[in-house]
Each structure stands twice: as structure tokens, then as C-alpha cells.
C-alpha positions in Angstrom: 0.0 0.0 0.0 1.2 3.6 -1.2 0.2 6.3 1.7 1.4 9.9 0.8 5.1 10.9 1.9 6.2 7.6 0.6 8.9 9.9 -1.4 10.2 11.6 1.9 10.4 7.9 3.0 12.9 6.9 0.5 15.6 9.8 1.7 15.0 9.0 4.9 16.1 5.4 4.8 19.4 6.5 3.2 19.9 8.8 6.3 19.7 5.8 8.5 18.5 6.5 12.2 20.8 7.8 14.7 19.3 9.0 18.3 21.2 11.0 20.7 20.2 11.7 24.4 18.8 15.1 26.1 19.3 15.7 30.3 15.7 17.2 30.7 15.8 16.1 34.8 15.3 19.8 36.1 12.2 20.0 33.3 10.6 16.8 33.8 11.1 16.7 37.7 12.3 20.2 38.5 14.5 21.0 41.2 14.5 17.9 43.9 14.7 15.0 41.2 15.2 12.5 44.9 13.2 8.8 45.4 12.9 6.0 43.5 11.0 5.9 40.7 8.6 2.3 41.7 6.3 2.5 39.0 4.0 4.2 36.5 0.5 4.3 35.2 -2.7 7.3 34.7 -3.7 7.8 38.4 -6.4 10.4 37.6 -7.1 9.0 34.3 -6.4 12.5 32.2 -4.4 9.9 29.6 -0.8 11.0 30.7 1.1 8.6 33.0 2.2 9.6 35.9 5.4 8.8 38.4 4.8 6.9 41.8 8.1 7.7 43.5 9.3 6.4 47.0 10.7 8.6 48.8 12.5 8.3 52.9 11.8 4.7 52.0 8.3 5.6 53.8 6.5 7.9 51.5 4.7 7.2 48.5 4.3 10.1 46.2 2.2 10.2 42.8 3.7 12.6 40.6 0.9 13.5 38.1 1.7 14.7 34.6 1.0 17.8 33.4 3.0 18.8 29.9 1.7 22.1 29.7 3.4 22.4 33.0 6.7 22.9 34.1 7.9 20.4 35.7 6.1 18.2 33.7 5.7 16.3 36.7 4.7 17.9 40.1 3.5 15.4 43.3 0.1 16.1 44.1 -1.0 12.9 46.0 1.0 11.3 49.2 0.8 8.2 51.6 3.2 8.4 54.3 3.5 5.4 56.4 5.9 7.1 58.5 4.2 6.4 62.3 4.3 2.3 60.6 7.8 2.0 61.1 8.5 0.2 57.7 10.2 1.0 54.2 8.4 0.4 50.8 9.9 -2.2 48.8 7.8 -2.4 45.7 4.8 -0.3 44.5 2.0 -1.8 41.8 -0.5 0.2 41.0 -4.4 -1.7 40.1 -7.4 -1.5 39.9 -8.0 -4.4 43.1 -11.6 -4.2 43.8 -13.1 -3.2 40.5 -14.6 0.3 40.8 -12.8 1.5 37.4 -10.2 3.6 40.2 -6.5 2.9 40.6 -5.6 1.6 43.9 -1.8 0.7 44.8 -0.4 -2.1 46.2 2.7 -2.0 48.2 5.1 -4.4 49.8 6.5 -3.1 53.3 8.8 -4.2 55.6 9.7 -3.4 59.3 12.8 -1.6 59.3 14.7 -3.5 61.2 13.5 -6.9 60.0 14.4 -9.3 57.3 13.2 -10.3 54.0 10.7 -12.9 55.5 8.7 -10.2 57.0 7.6 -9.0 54.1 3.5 -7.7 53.9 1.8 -6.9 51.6 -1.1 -4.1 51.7 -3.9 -2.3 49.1 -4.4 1.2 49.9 -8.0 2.3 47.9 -8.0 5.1 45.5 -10.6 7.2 45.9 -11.8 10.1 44.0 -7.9 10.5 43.0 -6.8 10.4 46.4 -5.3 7.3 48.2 -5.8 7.3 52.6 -4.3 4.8 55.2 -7.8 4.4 56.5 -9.0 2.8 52.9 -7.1 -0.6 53.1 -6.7 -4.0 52.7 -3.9 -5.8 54.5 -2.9 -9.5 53.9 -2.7 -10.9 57.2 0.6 -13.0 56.0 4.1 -13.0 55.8 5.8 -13.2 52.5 9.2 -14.4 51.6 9.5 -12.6 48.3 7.8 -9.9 46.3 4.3 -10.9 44.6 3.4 -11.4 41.0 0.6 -9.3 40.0 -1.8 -11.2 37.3 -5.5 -11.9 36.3 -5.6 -15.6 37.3 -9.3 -15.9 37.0 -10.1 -13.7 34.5 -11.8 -11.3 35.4 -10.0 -8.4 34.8 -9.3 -7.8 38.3 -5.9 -7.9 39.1 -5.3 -10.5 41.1 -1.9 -11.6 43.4 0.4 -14.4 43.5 2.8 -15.0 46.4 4.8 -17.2 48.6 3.9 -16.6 52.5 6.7 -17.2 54.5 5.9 -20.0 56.6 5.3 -22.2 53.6 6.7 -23.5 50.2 3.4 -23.6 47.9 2.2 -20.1 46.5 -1.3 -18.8 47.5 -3.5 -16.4 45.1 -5.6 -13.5 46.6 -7.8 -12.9 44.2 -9.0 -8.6 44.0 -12.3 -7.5 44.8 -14.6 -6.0 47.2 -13.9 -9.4 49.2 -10.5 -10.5 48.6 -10.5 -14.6 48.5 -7.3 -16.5 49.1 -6.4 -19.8 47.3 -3.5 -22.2 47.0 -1.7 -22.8 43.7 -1.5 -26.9 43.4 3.0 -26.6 42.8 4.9 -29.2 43.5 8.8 -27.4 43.7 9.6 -24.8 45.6 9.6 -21.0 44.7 13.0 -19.5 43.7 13.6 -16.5 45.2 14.3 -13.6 43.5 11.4 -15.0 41.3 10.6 -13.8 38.1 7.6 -15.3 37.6 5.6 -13.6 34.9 2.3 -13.8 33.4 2.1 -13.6 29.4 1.1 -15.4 26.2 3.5 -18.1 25.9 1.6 -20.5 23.4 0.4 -17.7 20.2 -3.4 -18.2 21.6 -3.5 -14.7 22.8 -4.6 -15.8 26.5 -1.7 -15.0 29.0 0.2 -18.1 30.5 2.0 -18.5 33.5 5.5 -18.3 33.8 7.3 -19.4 37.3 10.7 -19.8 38.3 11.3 -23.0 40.4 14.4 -24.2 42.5 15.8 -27.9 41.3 18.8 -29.0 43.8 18.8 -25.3 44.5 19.7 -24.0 41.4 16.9 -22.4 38.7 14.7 -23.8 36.9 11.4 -22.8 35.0 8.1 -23.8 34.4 5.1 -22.6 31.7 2.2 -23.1 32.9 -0.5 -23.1 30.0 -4.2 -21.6 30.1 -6.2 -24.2 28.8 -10.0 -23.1 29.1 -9.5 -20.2 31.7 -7.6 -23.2 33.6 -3.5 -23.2 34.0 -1.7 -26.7 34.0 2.0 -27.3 33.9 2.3 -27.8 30.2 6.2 -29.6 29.8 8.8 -31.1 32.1 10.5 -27.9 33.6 13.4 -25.8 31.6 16.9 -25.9 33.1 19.0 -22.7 32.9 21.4 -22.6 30.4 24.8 -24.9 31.4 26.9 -22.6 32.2 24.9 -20.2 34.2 26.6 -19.9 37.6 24.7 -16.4 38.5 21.1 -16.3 37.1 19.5 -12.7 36.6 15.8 -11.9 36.1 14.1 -13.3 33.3 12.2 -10.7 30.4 9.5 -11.6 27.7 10.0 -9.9 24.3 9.5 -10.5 20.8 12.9 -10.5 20.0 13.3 -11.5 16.5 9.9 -10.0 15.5 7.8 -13.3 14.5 5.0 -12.6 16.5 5.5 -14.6 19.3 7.3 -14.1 23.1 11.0 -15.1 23.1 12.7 -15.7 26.6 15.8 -13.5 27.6 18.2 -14.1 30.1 21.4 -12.4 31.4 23.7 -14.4 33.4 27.5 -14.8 34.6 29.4 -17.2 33.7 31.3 -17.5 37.5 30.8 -16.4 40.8 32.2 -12.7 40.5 30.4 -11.5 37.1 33.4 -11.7 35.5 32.0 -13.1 32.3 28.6 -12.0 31.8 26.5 -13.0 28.9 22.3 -12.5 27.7 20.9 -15.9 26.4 18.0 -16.3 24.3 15.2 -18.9 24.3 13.2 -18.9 21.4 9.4 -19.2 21.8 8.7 -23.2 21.8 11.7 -24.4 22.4 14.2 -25.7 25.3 17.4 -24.3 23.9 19.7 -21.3 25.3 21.6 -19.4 22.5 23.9 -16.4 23.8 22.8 -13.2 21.7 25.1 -11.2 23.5 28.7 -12.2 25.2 31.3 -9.2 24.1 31.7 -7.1 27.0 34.4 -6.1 26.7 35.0 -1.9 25.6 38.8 -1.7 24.4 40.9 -2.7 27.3 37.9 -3.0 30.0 35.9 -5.2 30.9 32.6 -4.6 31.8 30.2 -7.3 33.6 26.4 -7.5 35.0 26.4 -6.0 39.2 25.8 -8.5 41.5 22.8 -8.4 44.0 24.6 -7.5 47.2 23.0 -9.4 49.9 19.9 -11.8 50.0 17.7 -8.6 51.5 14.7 -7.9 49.4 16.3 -4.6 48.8 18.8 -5.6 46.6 18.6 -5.6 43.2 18.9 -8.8 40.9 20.2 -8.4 37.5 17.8 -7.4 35.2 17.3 -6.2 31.7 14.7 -3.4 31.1 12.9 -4.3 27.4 11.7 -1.6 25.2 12.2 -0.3 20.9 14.2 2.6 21.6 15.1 2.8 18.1 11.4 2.1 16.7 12.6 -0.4 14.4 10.2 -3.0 15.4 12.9 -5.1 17.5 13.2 -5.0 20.9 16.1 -3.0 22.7 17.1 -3.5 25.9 18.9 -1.3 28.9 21.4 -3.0 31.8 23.5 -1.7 35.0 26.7 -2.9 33.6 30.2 -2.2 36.3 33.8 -1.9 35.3 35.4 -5.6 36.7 38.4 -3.6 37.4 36.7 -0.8 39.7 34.2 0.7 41.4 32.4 2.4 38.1 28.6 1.3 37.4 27.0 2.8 34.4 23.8 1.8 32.6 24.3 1.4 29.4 22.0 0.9 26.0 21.9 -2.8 24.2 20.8 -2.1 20.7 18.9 -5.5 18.7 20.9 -5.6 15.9 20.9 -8.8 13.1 23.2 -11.5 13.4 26.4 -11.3 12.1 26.6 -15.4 11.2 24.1 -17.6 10.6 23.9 -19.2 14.4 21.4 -16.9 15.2 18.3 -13.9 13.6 19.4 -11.6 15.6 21.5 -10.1 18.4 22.4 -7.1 21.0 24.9 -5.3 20.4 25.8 -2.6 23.5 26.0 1.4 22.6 29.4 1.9 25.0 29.4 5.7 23.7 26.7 7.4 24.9 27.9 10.6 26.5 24.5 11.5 28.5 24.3 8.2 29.6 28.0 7.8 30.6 28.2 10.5 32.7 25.7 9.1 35.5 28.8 7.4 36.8 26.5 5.6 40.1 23.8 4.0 37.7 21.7 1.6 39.7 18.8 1.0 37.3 17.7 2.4 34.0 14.2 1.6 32.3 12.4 3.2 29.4 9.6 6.2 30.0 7.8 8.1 27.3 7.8 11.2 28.9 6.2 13.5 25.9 3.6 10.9 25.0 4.6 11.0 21.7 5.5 7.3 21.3 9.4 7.7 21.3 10.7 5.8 24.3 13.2 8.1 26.6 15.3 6.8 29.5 14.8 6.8 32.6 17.6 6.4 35.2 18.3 5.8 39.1 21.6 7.0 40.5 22.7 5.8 44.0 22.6 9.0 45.6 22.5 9.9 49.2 20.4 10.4 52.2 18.8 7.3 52.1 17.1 8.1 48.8 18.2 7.8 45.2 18.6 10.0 42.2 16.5 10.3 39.2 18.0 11.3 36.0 15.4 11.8 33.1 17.4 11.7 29.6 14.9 12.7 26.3 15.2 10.7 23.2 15.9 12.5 20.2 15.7 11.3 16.7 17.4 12.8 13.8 15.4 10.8 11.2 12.0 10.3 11.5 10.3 6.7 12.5 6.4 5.0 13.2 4.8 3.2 16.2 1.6 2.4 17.3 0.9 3.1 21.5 -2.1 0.4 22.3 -3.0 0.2 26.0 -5.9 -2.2 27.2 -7.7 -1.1 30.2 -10.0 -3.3 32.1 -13.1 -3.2 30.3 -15.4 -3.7 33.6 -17.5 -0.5 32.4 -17.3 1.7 29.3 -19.4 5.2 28.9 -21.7 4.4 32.5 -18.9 3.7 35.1 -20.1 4.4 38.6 -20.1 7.6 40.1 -19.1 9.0 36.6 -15.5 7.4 37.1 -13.1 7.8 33.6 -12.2 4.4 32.9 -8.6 5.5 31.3 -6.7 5.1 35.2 -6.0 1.4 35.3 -2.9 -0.5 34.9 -3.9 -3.6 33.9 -1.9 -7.1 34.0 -2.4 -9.7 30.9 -3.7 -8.4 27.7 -2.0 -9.7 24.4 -1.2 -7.2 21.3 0.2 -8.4 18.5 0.1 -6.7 14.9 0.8 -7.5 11.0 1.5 -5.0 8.3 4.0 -4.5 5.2 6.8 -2.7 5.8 9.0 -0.6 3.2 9.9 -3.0 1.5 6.7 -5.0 0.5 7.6 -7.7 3.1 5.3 -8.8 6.1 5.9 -7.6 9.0 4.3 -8.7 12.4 5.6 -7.9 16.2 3.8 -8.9 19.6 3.9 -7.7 22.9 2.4 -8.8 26.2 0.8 -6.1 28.8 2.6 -5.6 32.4 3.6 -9.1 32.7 5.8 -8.5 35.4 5.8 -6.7 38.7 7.8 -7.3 41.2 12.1 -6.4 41.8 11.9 -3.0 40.0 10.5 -4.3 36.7 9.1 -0.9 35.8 7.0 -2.2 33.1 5.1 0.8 31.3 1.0 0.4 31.4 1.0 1.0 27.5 2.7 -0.9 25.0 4.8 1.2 22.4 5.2 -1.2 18.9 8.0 0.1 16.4 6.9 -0.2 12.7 10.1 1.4 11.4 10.1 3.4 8.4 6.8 1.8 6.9 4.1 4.7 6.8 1.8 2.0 5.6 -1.7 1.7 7.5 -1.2 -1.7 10.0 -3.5 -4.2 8.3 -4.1 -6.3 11.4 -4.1 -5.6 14.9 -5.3 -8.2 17.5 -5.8 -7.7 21.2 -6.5 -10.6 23.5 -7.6 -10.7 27.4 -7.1 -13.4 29.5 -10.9 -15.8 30.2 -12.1 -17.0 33.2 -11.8 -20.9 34.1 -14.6 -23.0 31.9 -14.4 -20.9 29.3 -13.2 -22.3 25.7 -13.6 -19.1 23.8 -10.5 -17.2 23.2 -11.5 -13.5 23.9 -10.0 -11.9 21.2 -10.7 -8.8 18.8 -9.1 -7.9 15.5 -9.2 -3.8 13.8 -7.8 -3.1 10.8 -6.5 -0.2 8.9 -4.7 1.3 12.0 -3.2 5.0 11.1 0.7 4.2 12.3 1.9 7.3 15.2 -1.4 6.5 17.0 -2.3 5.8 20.4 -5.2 3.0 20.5 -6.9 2.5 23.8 -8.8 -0.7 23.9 -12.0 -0.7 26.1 -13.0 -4.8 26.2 -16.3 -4.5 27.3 -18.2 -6.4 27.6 -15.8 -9.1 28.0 -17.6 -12.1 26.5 -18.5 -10.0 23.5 -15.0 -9.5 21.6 -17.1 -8.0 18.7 -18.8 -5.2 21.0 -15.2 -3.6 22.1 -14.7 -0.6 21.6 -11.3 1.0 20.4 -10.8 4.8 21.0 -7.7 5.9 18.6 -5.6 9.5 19.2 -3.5 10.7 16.6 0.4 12.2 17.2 1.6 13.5 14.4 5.0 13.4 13.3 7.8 15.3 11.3 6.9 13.0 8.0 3.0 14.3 8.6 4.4 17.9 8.1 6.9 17.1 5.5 4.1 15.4 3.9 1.9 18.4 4.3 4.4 20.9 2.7 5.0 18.6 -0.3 1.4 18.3 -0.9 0.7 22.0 -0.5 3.5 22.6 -2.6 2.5 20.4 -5.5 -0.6 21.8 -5.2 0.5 25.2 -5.5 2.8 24.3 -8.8 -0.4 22.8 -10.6 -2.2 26.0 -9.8 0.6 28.1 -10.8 0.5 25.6 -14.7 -3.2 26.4 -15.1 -3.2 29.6 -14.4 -0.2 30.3 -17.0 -2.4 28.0 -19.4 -5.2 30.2 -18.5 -3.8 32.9 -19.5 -2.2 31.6 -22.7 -5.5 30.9 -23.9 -7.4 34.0 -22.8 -4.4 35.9 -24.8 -5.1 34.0 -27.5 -9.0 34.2 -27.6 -8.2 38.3 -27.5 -6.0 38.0 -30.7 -8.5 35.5 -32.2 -11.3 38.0 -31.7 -9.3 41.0 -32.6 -9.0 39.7 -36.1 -11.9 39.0 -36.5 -13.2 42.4 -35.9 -10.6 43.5 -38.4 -11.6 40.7 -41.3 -13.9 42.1 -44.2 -16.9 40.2 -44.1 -17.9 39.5 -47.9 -21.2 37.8 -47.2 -22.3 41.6 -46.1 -22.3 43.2 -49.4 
């Protein structure tokens, strides 16, 4: 398919794309840019995401977005749990009991306990406001962070953890009256977990992903949704052979076929002295390293180790997004100098193999000078802090005081590129929520979005990418989903959204729209959920610099074609005058 500025398209992809990075902290944040960033999503539903930043390990602050503003973000809503005695570990924000409002979840604990203590408590939103009187607090120990999911189905965010006094995983499921069930496991829970829950079988219903211990080393399991109901679905999948230090595991569609691929960054020894990132593809049992050069001249760089077993400290972990907009998956990573005390974050680009082992690979971006000064990196994850669909980076610097540093870095293009931003809320009301509630503020865990199109070159084209999967150890996933389509301005000619069903059900809930204008942003309202046909799909437009490029040409063209008829015009009005000038002058013999 042709779409107008296809020309422009052509000199861009001689240019080639090349982004550099912007320090716009002191705008985004203003002048105290302290806390820890803990998570993201709409709090007051005004379709802008907004901050939730920990700060005194004790205080939650929402900063809400305001781009008209400066700072962009300002903190307007606070829970202190300062008389408590305990520090936040995690934040996840939810809607947990269903009135189309975001609540937040958070794990505590007491300051001068252990990792075993760990609670976990709901604090209900409220007409944009959150209070320590509207809660709900899990009256168990837990010895690890929780997985937030939709295990039932309902679109109610649901949680998944291990209490302390025992090995098998329990599931509160959210609502006005939380109900707690055991999940029927038969190994113990690894801890750090990254446990995740995404499509793993192409069906477009999420699956559950676990991380199991097996003669306490790693292992994992996949968990398949068959009819709303998950079953272990093969024997379990060792780590890869030489793994002596396994990090977090990520879900991406790594070598763009439409399906989740399995990344995972390890060392290959006690110290991190040889790091590497191994891929799983989707289906199969096999590691393959796509990344295991790490070394930048004469130094050696390697993957931080956690520093303790305290649920404060920080597994290795790779943050996924297309920073490039290429389609492909990029990642960032906390990478240290082996021979000293430097710790930078640094940007892995997915680039195509360079032999025919492999599809593709990451290649890391050592020379990045914006990035390379934050010399005390201790995490770095992808925000889009314009809403305009290009991802910027985030960044957490060790700072002082007990709280960290937050370094906001703007991505700048210098050619031109196409997404598509699709975020799936929870569909439990549309246009008559209750008490006139916008249902745009809910971070919801589970939905599928995958998409097929033709991309500059004629060739098919399709990507995938699962919604909030992950929650716990500072995964920072984003509540929208940001798909790179590269330099193709062409309309997407599928996109397919799936939800996860409730047990019993055999129906895939799944809804298809075509003809999607690329640099969109496509909120998907599944309601009501049984009735895939009767969603509803709300689509916002961001223009680009092709749309005005495309705009001048076509005003321009427009302009020369006028410019040739009116010449034309007035070649032939000229020669009407001369035509009608002889013939007053011609002696008419039919007169005598």
C-alpha cells in the first residue's frame, strides 16, 4: 500500500536512524529530582502517565503529569507510612476491587526486619486520592515480592505469592472481598522470582511463567491456560549450562515473528566476570547467547551482582523496550567496570546477526555521553515522557540520604520513525462507570497485542507484545505498549488484542481492527468481556515530522499545478483576445 510521503520515506532510509540523548531532569522533575521511581500508570485518568516515587523509603508520592506544565511532573498525591515503622519495597498500581479507580499495592517491611517479613497491603483510591484508613492488608508474611496477574479472569488484578511460613504459592484474588487460594505446585519458589504472566503458546490468553528451584539452582516452568484453567504444560526448563549467577528473566519478541522469546542475562562464574544475555526462542528448550562481548577496548565490563539476600537488593535485570522504533526489541542494563568501582547503565541495541547461528543479536552502545556521565547507575528503564510514542530513558543514581537520584534523559531522533501506543484497560464498564469514574486510570496485568502490516519493502511484517507481565524487583514495566513499525508509513492491516478468560471458558477472547493509522495511540475498552465483537477502540492521533513534510510537499505540489493552469489560463485567454481582434478587423464578404 502507497500512503502519501512515501517519497520523503525513500531519503530517509538513506539517512539511517541515529538518536542521541537530552538531560531534561530539572524540566521533567524540576529541582528535587530524589526517590525511587517504583512504578508508572494514569492515576487520575487525564491519559498521561504519571510517576509513583518512594521517597524516605516511607512515603509514596504520585507525581501526576501535566505537559503544559513545568515540571512536567509535580507530586500532588501522598501516603506516608511514616508512624508504621517500615520502608516500601515495591509499588504496583491496580485496579483491586473493580470500581474502574487505581488503587496501589505495596510491599513493606519493618525496618529492622528481614526479608521474610515481608506484607503486603492495598491502599483504595478514591476520587484521585489514596488514605491509610482505605485498606486492605494480607494478614501473611511473604518471603518474596508478589506477582501481580488476572488468574481468574476477570479483569481484576489478582496476586500471586509465597507466604513465608510455607513452600506452595497462595493467590488473593481482588475484589470487594479478597479470596485466598493455594496454587496446586509441586517445587519450591526460587527467590528472587521472576515469575511472569504472558502469552506463551500464540493463543492470545496470557500463561503463566514461574521460576522454580531444582537442587537449588533455577529452573522454570510454563504453565499453560487451557479453558481459563493453567496446568504445567512440559517437564521444567533448566537454565542454560553454564549459568553460575542467574538474573531476572524478560519476555520480548525479540526477533519479530509474532511470538514471546525468553531472555536471560547471566555470569558465567561467581564474580560476574563473564557475563552473557541468552536467548530462548518461543517453543523451544534451547539457550543461545545473543550477547557475550563485553568487553569496551581494554575493559571489561560485567552484570552487578545483588549485594545481599535482603529484598532490597537488586537482581540483574534487563529493562525491554524499541528505543530505536525499528520494530525489535532494545534493551537497557546496570553494567560495572570488573576492574573498579564504576557502574553505568548502558543501551543494548537489537541488531541482526552477524553469522548464521542466530536472527538476531544485542549489540551494547558503549558511547553514549549523556548516559555515561551518571557514573552511580543503579537502574535504568524506558519512559515516554512527551507521550509522543518515542521511548526516553529513565535512570536511578545511588545517591545519598537514604534516597536515590532520578536522571530523566529525552530521546531525540534525527530521522524520522512510526509506532503504534495500544494500551488495554479493564473493560469492567465503558461510557456508565459508577459515580461518573473515567475508565482511562487502570494499569492492567495480561492483555496480548500483537500486529501484522507490510513494511518498506513489500515484506510482512508482524511484532507482539504482552501487557505488564511482570511486577515485582523493579520491573518498571510501562501500562501501554509502544510497537515500532520502522520506516513503513503504511496503514497496520491487522491488529489483534486478546484478554485473559475465566476458568470454563473455551472461547479465546480476542478482537481484530484493521487499517490502524501508524503514530497513533489506541486505547482498547474490552467491554463487555464475553463480546469481543462489541469492544470498543478509542484511537488519538500524534503526528510526526513526516506528517508535516508530507503536508508541505502536498501543498507545494498543489501550488505548482495551480501556478500551470493559471499560466495555461492565460495563454489561452491571450489567444481568444487576438482571435477575436481579427476578427473584428476581417472584411466580411457575405455583407455586401
Amino acid at each position: 500500500m502507497w500512503v502519501p510521503g512515501g517519497v520523503p520515506l525513500i531519503l530517509l532510509s538513506v539517512l539511517g536512524v541515529q538518536a542521541s540523548l537530552r538531560p531534561i531532569t530539572r524540566e521533567a522533575l524540576g529541582a528535587d529530582p530524589r526517590g525511587t521511581i517504583a512504578a508508572c500508570g494514569d492515576f487520575n485518568a487525564d491519559k498521561q502517565t504519571d510517576l509513583f516515587i518512594v521517597r524516605s523509603g516511607n512515603e509514596l508520592q504520585i507525581f501526576l503529569a501535566d505537559l503544559k506544565a513545568t515540571p512536567y511532573f509535580s507530586p500532588k498525591v501522598k501516603l506516608s507510612l511514616a508512624s508504621e515503622d517500615v520502608v516500601i519495597t515495591s509499588v504496583v498500581p491496580g485496579d483491586y476491587n473493580g470500581d474502574s479507580q487505581m488503587d496501589v499495592l505495596l510491599t513493606t517491611i519493618p525496618k529492622a526486619g528481614t526479608a521474610s517479613q515481608l506484607s503486603i497491603v492495598i491502599y483504595y483510591g478514591h476520587n484521585q486520592t489514596l488514605s491509610l484508613d482505605q485498606k486492605f492488608l494480607v494478614k501473611k508474611a511473604f518471603a518474596d515480592e508478589p506477582l501481580v496477574m488476572d488468574y481468574n479472569g476477570d479483569m481484576i488484578p489478582d496476586v500471586l505469592g509465597v507466604p513465608s511460613e510455607s513452600n506452595t504459592p497462595v493467590i488473593i484474588y481482588g475484589g470487594n472481598v479478597p479470596v485466598e487460594e493455594s496454587l496446586n505446585v509441586t517445587r519450591e519458589m526460587f527467590v528472587p522470582h521472576s515469575h511472569a504472566f504472558i502469552d506463551l503458546t500464540g493463543d492470545f490468553t496470557a500463561d503463566l511463567f514461574l521460576t522454580t528451584k531444582a537442587d537449588q539452582s533455577i529452573q522454570f516452568e510454563i504453565w499453560e491456560n487451557q479453558g481459563g484453567n493453567f496446568s504445567p504444560a512440559t517437564v521444567p526448563i533448566p537454565k542454560p549450562n553454564n549459568a553460575k549467577v542467574v538474573g531476572q528473566s524478560v519476555f520480548a519478541d525479540f526477533d519479530g515473528d509474532g511470538l514471546q522469546d525468553h531472555l536471560l542475562p547471566i555470569c558465567e562464574d561467581d564474580k560476574c566476570l563473564k557475563s552473557a544475555i541468552y536467548f530462548r526462542k518461543h517453543g523451544s528448550t534451547q539457550w543461545s547467547p545473543v550477547l557475550q562481548n563485553f568487553t569496551n577496548g581494554n575493559t571489561l565490563w560485567g552484570f552487578v551482582l545483588p549485594t545481599g539476600p535482603s529484598i532490597q537488593s537488586l537482581p540483574i535485570a534487563l529493562h525491554i523496550g524499541d528505543y530505536n522504533m525499528d520494530g525489535y526489541p532494545d534493551a537497557l542494563a546496570i553494567l560495572r567496570n570488573t576492574s573498579g568501582s564504576n557502574q553505568q547503565a548502558f543501551l543494548l541495541e537489537n541488531v541482526p546477526c552477524k553469522n548464521s547461528t542466530c536472527s538476531r543479536a544485542l549489540e551494547v552502545h558503549w558511547e553514549i555521553s549523556d548516559l555515561n556521565q551518571i557514573k552511580d547507575a543503579v537502574v535504568a528503564t524506558f519512559f515516554d515522557v512527551y507521550e509522543d510514542g518515542i521511548l526516553d530513558i529513565i535512570v536511578l543514581g545511588s545517591g545519598g540520604d537514604g534516597d536515590r537520584t532520578i536522571y530523566v534523559l529525552q530521546n531525540n531522533f534525527e530521522a524520522d520513525a512510526y509506532f503504534v501506543k495500544v494500551i488495554v484497560l479493564s473493560g469492567i464498564c465503558s461510557n456508565d462507570c459508577p459515580n461518573n469514574v473515567k475508565p482511562f486510570g487502570v494499569n492492567q496485568p495480561g492483555p496480548y497485542i500483537m500486529y501484522m502490516t507490510v513494511d518498506a519493502n513489500g515484506y510482512m511484517k508482524n511484532a507482539s507484545v504482552g501487557q505488564l507481565s511482570q511486577s515485582a524487583h523493579m520491573s518498571l514495566q510501562l501500562p501501554y505498549n509502544v510497537l515500532g513499525l520502522g520506516r513503513s508509513a503504511n496503514f497496520l492491516d491487522h491488529l489483534f488484542v486478546g484478554i485473559p478468560r475465566p476458568p470454563g471458558e473455551r472461547q479465546i477472547r480476542r478482537q481484530e481492527w484493521t487499517a490502524i493509522i501508524p503514530n497513533s495511540q489506541l486505547i482498547v475498552i474490552p467491554y463487555p468481556h464475553q463480546q469481543p465483537k462489541s469492544w470498543s477502540a478509542k484511537l488519538y492521533l500524534t503526528p510526526s515530522n513526516i506528517v508535516l513534510l508530507t503536508a508541505i510537499a502536498l501543498i507545494g505540489v498543489c501550488v505548482f499545478i495551480l501556478v500551470i493552469i493559471g499560466i495555461l489560463h492565460w495563454q489561452e485567454k491571450k489567444a481568444d483576445d487576438r482571435e477575436k481582434r481579427q476578427e473584428a478587423h476581417r472584411f466580411h464578404f457575405d455583407a455586401m
